[in-house]
N, C-alpha and C positions, 0 to 999 in steps of 0.2 A: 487399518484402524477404523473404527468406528464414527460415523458422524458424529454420535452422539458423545465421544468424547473430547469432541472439539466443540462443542454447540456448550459446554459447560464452561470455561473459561472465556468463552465470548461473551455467557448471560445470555445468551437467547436459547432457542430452542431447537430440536434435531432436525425440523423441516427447515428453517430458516436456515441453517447450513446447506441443509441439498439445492434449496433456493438463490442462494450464492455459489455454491459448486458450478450449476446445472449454466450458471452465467444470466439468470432471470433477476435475479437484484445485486442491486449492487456492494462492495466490500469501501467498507468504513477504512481511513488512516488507523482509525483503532482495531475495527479487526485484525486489520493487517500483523498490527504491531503485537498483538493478542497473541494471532492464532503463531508468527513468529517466535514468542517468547515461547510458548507452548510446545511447538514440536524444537525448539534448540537450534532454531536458524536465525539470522537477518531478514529482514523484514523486506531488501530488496530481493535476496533470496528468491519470494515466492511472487516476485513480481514477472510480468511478461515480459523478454524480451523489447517488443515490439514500444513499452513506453519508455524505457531508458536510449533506444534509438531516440523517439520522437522527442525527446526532453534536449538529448545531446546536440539535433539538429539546430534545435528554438531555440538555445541559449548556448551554444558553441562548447559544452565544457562537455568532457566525459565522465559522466555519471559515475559510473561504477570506480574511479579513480578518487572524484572529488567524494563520495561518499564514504572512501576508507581510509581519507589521507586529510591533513590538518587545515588543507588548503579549503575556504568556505564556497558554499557555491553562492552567488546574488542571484537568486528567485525575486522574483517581484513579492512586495506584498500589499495586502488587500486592506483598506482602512477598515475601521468597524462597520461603517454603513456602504463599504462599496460589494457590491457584486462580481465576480470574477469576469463575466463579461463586460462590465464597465472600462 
């Protein structure tokens, strides 16, 4: 498939795909969720591995379980003026 037909349902353009592809910028929760809806998958889906490990470690739950099952996961959350490394 085509960059360029992923680069339409995100609203950006076909370089700014291969720019995200290539791992030079970064992927938005909305892309994410975007380019997911788009090709017919879940959005962890097209996640790596390697961060559903590192989420599993930092907050003891298994991702891919609590992500498809009724059970919530408690993520910390961020007030409106904090910064996530505060």
């Amino acid at each position: 498939m085509p960059q360029s037909s992923l680069a339409e349902p995100l609203g950006i353009r076909q370089s700014s795909v291969s720019m995200k592809m290539k791992g030079n910028t970064a992927w938005s929760v909305a892309d994410v969720v975007n380019a997911a809806d788009f090709l017919g998958v879940l959005p962890e889906d097209l996640l790596d591995d390697s961060v559903l490990r590192s989420a599993q470690a930092k907050y003891g739950v298994d991702m891919k379980k609590a992500a498809g099952g009724p059970a919530a996961v408690k993520l910390p959350q961020l007030g409106l003026n904090q910064r996530h490394f505060d």
